[in-house]
VEXMIGU-114701 format. One record per residue (C-alpha): x, y, z; residue in one letter. Coordinates in pm, whole numbers. Layout:
# residues N
node xx=X, yy=Y, zz=Z, r=a
...
***
This chain:
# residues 402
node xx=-1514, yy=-3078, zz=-1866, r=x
node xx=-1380, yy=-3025, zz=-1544, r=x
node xx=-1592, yy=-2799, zz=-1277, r=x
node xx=-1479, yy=-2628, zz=-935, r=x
node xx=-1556, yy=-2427, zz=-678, r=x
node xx=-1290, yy=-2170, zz=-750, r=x
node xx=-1061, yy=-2165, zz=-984, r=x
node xx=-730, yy=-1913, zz=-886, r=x
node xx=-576, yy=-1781, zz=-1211, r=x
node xx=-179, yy=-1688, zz=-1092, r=x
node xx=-6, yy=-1905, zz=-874, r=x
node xx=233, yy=-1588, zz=-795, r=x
node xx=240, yy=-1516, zz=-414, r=x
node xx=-131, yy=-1372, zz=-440, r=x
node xx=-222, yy=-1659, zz=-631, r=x
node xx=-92, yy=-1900, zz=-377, r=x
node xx=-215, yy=-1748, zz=-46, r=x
node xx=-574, yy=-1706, zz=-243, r=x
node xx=-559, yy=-2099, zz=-319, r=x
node xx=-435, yy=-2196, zz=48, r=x
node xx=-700, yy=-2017, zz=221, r=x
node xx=-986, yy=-2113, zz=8, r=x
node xx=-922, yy=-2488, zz=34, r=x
node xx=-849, yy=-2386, zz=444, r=x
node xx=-1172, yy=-2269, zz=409, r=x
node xx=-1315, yy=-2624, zz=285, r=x
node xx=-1329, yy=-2518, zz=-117, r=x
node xx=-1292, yy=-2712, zz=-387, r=x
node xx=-1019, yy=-2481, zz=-543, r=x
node xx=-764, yy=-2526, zz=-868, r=x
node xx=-467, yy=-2254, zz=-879, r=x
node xx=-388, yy=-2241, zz=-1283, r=x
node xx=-31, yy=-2122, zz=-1333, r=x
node xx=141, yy=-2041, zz=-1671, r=x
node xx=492, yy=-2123, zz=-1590, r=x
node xx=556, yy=-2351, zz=-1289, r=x
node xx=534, yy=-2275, zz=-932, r=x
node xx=815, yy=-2041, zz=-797, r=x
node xx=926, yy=-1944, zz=-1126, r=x
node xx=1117, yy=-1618, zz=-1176, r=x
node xx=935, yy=-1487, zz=-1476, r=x
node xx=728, yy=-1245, zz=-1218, r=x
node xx=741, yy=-1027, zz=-929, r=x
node xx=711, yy=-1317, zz=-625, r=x
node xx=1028, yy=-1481, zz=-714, r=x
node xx=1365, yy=-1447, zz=-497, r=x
node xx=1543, yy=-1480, zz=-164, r=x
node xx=1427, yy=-1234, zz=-18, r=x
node xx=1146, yy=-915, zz=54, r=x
node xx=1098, yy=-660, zz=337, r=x
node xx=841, yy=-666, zz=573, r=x
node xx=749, yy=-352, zz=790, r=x
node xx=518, yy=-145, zz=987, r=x
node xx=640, yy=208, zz=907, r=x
node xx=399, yy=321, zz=624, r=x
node xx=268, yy=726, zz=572, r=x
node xx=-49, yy=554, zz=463, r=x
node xx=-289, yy=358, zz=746, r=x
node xx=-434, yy=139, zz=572, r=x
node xx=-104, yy=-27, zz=503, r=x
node xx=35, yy=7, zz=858, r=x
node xx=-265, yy=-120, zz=994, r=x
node xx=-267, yy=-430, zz=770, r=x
node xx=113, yy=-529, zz=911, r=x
node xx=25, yy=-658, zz=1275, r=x
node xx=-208, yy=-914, zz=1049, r=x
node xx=75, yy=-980, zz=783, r=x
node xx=347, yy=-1028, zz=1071, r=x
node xx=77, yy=-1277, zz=1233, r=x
node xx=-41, yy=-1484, zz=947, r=x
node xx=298, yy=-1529, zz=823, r=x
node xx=399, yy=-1681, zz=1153, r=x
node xx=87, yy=-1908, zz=1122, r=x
node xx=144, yy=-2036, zz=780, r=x
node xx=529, yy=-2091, zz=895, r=x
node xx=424, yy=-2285, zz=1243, r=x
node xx=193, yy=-2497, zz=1036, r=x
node xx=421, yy=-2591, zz=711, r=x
node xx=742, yy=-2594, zz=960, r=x
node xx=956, yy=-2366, zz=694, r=x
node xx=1145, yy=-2091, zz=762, r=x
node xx=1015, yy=-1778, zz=607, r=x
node xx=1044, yy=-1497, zz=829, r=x
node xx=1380, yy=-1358, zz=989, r=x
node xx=1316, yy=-1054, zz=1235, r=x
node xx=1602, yy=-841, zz=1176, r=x
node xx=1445, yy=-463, zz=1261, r=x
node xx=1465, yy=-234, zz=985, r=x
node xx=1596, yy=72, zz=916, r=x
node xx=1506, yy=410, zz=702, r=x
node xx=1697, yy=712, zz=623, r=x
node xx=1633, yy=1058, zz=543, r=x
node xx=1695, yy=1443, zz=601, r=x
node xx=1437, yy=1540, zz=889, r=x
node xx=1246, yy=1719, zz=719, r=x
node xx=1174, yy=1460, zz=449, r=x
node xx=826, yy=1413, zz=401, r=x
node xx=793, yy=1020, zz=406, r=x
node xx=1006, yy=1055, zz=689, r=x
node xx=773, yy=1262, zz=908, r=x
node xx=468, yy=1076, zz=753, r=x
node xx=607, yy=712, zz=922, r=x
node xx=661, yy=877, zz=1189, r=x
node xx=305, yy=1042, zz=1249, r=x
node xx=181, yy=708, zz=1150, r=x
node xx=367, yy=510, zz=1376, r=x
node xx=312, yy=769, zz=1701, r=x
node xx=-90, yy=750, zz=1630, r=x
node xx=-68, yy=373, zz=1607, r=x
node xx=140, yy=321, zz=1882, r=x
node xx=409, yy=125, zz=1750, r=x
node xx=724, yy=164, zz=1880, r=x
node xx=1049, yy=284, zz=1705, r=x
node xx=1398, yy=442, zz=1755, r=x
node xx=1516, yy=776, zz=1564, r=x
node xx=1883, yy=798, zz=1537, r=x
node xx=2147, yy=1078, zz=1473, r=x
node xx=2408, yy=998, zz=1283, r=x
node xx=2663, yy=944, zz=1591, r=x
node xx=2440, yy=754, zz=1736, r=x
node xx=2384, yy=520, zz=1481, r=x
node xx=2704, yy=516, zz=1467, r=x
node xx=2750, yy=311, zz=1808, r=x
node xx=2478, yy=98, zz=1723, r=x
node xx=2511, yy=0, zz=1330, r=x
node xx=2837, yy=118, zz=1225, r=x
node xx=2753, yy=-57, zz=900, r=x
node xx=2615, yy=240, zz=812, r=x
node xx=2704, yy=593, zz=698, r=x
node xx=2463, yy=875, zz=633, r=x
node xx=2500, yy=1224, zz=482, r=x
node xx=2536, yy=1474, zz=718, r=x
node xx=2248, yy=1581, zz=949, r=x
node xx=2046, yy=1246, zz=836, r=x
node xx=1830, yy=1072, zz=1077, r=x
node xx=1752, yy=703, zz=1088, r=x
node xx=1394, yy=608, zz=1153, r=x
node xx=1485, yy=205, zz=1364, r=x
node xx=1169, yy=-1, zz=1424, r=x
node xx=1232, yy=-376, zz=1564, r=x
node xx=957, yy=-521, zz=1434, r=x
node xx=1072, yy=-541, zz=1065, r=x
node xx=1234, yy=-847, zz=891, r=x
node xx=1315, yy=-1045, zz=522, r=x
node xx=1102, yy=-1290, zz=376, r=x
node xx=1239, yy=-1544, zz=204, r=x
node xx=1014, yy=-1488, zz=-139, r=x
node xx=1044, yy=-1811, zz=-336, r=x
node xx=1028, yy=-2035, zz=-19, r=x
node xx=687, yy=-1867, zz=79, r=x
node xx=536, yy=-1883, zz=-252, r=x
node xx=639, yy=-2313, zz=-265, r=x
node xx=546, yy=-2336, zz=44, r=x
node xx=157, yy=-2174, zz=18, r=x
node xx=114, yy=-2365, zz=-316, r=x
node xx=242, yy=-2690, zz=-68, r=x
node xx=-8, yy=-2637, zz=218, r=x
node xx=-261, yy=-2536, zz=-48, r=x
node xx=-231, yy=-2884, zz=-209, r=x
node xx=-236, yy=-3026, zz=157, r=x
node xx=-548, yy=-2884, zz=196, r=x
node xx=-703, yy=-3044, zz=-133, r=x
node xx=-662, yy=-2746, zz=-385, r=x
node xx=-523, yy=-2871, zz=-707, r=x
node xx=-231, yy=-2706, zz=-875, r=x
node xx=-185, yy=-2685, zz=-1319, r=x
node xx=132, yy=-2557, zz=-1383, r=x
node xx=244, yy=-2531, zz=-1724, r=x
node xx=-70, yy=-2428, zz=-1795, r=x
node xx=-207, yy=-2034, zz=-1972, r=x
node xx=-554, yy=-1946, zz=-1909, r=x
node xx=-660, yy=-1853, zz=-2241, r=x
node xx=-1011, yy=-1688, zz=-2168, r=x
node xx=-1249, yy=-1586, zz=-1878, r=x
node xx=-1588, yy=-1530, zz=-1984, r=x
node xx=-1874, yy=-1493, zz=-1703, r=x
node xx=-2134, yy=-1728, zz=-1765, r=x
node xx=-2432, yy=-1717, zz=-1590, r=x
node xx=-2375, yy=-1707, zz=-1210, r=x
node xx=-2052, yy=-1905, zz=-1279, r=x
node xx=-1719, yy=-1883, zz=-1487, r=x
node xx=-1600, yy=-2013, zz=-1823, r=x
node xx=-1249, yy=-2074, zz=-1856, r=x
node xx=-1066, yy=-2190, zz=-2152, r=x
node xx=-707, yy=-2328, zz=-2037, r=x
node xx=-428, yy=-2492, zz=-2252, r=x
node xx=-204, yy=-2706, zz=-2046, r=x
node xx=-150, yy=-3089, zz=-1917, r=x
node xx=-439, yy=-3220, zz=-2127, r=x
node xx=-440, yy=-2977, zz=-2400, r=x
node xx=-711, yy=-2723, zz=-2418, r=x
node xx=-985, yy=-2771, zz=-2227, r=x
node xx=-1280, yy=-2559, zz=-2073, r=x
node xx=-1313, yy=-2583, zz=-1683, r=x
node xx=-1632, yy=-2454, zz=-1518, r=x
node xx=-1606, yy=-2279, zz=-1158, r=x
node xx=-1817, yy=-2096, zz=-976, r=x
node xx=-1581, yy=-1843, zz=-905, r=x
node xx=-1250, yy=-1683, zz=-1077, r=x
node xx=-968, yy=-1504, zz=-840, r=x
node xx=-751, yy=-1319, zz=-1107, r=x
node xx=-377, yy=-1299, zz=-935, r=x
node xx=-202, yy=-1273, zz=-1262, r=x
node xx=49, yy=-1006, zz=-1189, r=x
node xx=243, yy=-830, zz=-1488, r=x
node xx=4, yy=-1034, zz=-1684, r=x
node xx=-346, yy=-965, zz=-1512, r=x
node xx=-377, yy=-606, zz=-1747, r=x
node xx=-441, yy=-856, zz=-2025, r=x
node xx=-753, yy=-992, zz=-1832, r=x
node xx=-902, yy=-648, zz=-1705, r=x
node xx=-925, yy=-546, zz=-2072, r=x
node xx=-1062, yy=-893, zz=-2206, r=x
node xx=-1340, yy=-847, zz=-1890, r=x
node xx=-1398, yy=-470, zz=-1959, r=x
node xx=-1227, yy=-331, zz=-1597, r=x
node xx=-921, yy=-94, zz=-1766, r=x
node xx=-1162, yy=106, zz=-2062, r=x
node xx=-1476, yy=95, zz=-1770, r=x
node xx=-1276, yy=274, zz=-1521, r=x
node xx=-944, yy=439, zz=-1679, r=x
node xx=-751, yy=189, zz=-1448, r=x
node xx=-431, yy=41, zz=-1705, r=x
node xx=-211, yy=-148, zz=-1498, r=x
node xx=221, yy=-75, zz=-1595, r=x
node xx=400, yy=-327, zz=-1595, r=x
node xx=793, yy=-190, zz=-1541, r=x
node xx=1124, yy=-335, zz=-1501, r=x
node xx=1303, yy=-401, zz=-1179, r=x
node xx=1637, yy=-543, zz=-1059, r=x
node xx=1829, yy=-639, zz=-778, r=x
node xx=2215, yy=-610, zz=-725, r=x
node xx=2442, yy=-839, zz=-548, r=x
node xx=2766, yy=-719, zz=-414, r=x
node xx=3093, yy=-902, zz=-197, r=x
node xx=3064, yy=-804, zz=169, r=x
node xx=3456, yy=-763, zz=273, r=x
node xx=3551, yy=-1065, zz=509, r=x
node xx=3664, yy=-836, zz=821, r=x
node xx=3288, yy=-697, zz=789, r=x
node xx=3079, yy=-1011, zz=722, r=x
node xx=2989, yy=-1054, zz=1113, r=x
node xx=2822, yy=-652, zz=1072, r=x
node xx=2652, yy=-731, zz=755, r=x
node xx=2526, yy=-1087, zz=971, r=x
node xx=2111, yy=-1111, zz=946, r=x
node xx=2151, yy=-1149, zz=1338, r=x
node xx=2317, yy=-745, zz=1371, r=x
node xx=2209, yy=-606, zz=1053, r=x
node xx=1859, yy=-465, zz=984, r=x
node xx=1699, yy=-445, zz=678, r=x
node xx=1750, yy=-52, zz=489, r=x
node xx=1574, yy=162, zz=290, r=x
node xx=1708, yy=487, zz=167, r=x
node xx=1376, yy=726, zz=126, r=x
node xx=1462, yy=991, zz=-91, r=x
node xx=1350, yy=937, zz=-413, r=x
node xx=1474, yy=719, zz=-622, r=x
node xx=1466, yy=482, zz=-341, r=x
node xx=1750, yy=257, zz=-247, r=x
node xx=1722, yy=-44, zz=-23, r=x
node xx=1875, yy=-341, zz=50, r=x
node xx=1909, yy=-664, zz=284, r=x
node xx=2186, yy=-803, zz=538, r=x
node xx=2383, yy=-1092, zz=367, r=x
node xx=2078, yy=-1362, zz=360, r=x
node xx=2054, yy=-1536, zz=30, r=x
node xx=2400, yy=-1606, zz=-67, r=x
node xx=2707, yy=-1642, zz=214, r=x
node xx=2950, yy=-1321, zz=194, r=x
node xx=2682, yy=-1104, zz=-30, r=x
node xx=2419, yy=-887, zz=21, r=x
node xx=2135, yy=-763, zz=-178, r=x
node xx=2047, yy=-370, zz=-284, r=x
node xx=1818, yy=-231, zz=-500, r=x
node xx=1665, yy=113, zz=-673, r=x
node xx=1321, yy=185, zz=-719, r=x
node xx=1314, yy=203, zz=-1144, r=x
node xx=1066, yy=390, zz=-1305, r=x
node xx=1083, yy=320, zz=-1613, r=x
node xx=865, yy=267, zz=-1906, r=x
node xx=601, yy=17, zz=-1914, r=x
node xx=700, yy=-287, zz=-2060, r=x
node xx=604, yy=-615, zz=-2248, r=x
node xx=596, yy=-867, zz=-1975, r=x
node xx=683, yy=-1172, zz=-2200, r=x
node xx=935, yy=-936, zz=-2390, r=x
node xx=1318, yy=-947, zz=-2282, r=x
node xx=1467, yy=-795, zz=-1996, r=x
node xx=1834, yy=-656, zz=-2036, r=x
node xx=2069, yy=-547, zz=-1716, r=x
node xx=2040, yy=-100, zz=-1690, r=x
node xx=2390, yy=-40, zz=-1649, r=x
node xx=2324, yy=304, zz=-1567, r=x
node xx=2106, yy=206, zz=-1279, r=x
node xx=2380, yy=-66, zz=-1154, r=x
node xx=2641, yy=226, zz=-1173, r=x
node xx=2394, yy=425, zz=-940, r=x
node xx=2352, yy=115, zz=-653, r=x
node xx=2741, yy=87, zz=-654, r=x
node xx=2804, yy=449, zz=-593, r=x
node xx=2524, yy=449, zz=-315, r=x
node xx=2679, yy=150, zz=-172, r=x
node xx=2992, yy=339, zz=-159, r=x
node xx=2866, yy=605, zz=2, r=x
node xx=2617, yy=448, zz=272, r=x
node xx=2765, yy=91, zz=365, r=x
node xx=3074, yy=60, zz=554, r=x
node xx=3293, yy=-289, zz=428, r=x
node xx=3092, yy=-360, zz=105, r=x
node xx=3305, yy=-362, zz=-174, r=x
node xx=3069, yy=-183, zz=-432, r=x
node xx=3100, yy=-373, zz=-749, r=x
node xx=2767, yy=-590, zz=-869, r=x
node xx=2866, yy=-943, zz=-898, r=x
node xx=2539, yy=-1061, zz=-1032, r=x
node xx=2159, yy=-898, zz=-1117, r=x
node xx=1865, yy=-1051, zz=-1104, r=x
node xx=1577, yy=-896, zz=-1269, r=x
node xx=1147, yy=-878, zz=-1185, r=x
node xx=848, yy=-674, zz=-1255, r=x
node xx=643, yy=-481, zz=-1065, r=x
node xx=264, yy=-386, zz=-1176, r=x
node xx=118, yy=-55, zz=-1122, r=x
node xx=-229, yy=65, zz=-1091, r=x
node xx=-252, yy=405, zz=-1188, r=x
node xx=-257, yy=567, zz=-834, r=x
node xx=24, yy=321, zz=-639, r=x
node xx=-270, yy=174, zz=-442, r=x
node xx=-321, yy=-215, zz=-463, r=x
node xx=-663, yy=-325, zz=-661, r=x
node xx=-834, yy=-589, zz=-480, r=x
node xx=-1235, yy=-592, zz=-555, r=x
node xx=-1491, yy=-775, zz=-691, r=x
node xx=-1570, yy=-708, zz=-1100, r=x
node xx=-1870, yy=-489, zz=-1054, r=x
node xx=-2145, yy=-653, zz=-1286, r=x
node xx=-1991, yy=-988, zz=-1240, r=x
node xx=-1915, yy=-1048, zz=-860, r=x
node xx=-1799, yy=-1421, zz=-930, r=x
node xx=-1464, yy=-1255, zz=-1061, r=x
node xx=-1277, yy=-1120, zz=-838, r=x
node xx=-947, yy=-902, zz=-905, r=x
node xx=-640, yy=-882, zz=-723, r=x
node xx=-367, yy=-624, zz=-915, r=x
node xx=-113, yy=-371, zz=-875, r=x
node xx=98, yy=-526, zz=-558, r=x
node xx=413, yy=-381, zz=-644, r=x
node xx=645, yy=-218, zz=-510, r=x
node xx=513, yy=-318, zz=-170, r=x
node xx=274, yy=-615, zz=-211, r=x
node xx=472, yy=-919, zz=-130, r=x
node xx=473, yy=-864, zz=307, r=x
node xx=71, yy=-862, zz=230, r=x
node xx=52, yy=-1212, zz=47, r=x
node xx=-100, yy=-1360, zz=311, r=x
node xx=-342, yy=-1050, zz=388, r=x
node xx=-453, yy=-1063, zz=49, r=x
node xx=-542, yy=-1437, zz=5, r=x
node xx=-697, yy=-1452, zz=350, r=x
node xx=-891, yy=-1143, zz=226, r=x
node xx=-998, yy=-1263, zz=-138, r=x
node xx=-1096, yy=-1612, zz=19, r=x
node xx=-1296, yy=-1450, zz=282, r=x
node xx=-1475, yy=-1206, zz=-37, r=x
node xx=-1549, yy=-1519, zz=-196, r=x
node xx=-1751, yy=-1670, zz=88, r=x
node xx=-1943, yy=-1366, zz=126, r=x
node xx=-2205, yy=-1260, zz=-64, r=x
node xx=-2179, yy=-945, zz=-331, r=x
node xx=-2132, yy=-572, zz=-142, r=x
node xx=-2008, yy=-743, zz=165, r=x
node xx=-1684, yy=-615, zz=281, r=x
node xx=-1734, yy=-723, zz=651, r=x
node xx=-1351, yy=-881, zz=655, r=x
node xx=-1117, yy=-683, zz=890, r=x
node xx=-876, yy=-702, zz=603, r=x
node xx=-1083, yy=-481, zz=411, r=x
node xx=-962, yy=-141, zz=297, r=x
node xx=-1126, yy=129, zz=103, r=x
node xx=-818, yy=202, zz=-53, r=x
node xx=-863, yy=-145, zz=-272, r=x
node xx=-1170, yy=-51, zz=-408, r=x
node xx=-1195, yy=-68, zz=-816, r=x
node xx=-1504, yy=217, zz=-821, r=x
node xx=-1198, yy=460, zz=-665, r=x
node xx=-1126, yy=497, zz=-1048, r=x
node xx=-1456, yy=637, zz=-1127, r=x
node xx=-1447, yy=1065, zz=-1197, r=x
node xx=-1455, yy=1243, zz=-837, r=x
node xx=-1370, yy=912, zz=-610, r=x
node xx=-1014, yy=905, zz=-734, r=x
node xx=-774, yy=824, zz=-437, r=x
node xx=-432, yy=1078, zz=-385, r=x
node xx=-125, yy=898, zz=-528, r=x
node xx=53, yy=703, zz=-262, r=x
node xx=363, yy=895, zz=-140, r=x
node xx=462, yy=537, zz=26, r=x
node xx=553, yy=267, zz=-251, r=x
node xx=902, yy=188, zz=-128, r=x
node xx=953, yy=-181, zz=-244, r=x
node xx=939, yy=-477, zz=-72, r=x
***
């Protein structure tokens, strides 16, 4: 029987941030993980996410300076490339609500940013073509992650730092015992029980499972949903390639609802990368995932529309999950009569820019003692009790993805 310090069930990005800054920290940690390590089963998989600082909400704009600064740590230190400042861009009618909320948000923080009129942007990205009497909200400090690189590479420098890594391996049960954690795992050596004194649950689409077995989704009405996402890749015409160029072409996000985003040609030479925020129903996260035609149709004719020189015809799809908690607001706490679990759920749309916020934050709620929330990562907005009758948060009007 096997015992640690902490044992980190997810090796998603959460999972592997969580498991690089514990054993930074000096603990003796094992990151458990179902599938293997970068796999594209989940929501942390791919070439490439958004990171920003224009949010409505504060909490989450005040989190990016610390995002945009650990990420450059963790990429000094491992020497990989994972961050490419490109500047973003978002689009709306003026009035738009989102629109004006990023911008109130980003005036009271005092981050800086651009708005463009149409024949203005124009000059400056004539990539792009809005509707009439659009504005484009331009901030510099935005940029792509590359998604599967950063998760490899956390799980790497995790292992550098002594943490152990299962992969291949389901975590069957989590059962507080005592002041510690029992944990019944089949993997490498068959099923097993491993002792720890702690449990970080970074599960993802499959973390709902675990709030029910430990009593968190009936205690506090929180269900996680679990939907279906995908991603569209399209030809970039060759006369337009240099435009489209991560060097003179910012990342986009289209705010109206649905949302449509996308990414300068980054992954794959000649294409580009555009998506639509699906809400769909909640799904089986082990079930199968089939292509929405309907929603590829609607990313071609926005491409058609909005991007100058892309021809808009999807030449491939890839498909992920997000997880919802019932209010759009991530769920990062402590399991309130067992604080040796801790719970990390309901990233998505926006959670992968605050991996590293996120595992610097559970590590740092693992080395402190029960009620402490003394990290400057901290955010009332994560807290579980939110779910209880009168403390319930308003939904967030901000969960563009990426």
């Amino acid at each position: 029987m096997e015992r640690f310090d902490v044992v980190v069930i997810g090796a998603g990005g959460m999972g592997a941030a969580a498991a690089y800054y514990l054993a930074r920290d000096g603990r003796r940690a094992l990151l458990v993980e179902q599938f293997t390590v970068g796999h594209s089963r989940g929501s942390s998989h791919g070439g490439s996410r958004i990171i920003r600082h224009s949010y409505v909400e504060r909490e989450y704009a005040t989190l990016a300076p610390h995002a945009f600064a650990l990420w450059r740590q963790v990429q000094a230190e491992s020497g990989a490339r994972l961050l490419a400042d490109t500047g973003g861009l978002d689009f709306a009618p003026p009035d738009y609500p989102t629109l004006l909320g990023r911008l109130e948000t980003l005036g009271a923080l005092g981050l800086p940013y651009r708005l463009y009129a149409q024949d203005e942007l124009r000059h400056d990205f004539p990539q792009f073509r809005l509707p009439a009497g659009w504005l484009a909200l331009y901030q510099t400090d935005a940029g792509v992650l590359s998604a599967t690189r950063c998760v490899e590479t956390l799980a790497g420098q995790a292992v550098r730092r002594g943490a152990t890594v299962w992969e291949n391996s389901r975590v069957l049960s989590v059962q507080p015992d005592g002041a510690g954690v029992r944990m019944e795992i089949d993997g490498h050596a068959g099923r097993q029980i491993v002792l720890a004194d702690q449990a970080v649950l970074t599960a993802g689409p499959w973390a709902g499972r675990f709030l029910d077995e430990l009593g968190i989704t009936a205690a506090y009405a929180a269900p996680l949903r679990v939907t279906h996402q995908q991603l569209v890749y399209m030809e970039v015409a060759q006369a337009a390639r240099p435009l489209f160029a991560a060097d003179r072409c910012p990342v986009y996000i289209g705010l109206p609802m649905p949302y449509f985003y996308g990414f300068p040609i980054w992954e794959r030479p000649g294409q580009l990368k555009v998506g639509r925020e699906m809400d769909g129903p909640a799904i089986d996260p082990d079930g199968e995932r089939s292509v929405d035609a309907d929603a590829v149709a609607e990313v071609e004719a926005w491409v058609a529309e909005t991007l100058v020189g892309v021809i808009p015809k999807a030449v491939s799809v890839e498909k992920c999950l997000y997880t919802l908690s019932p209010d759009g607001h991530f769920l990062i706490d402590r399991h309130p009569q067992h604080p040796q679990v801790l719970i990390a759920a309901g990233f998505s749309g926006r959670g992968f820019k605050f991996v590293v916020t996120t595992g610097r934050l559970l590590a740092d709620l693992a080395a402190s003692a029960p009620g402490d929330y003394s990290s400057p990562l901290w955010r009332e907005t994560f807290r579980l009790d939110r779910f209880v009758s009168g403390k319930k948060l308003s939904p967030s009007v901000d969960t563009a993805n990426l």
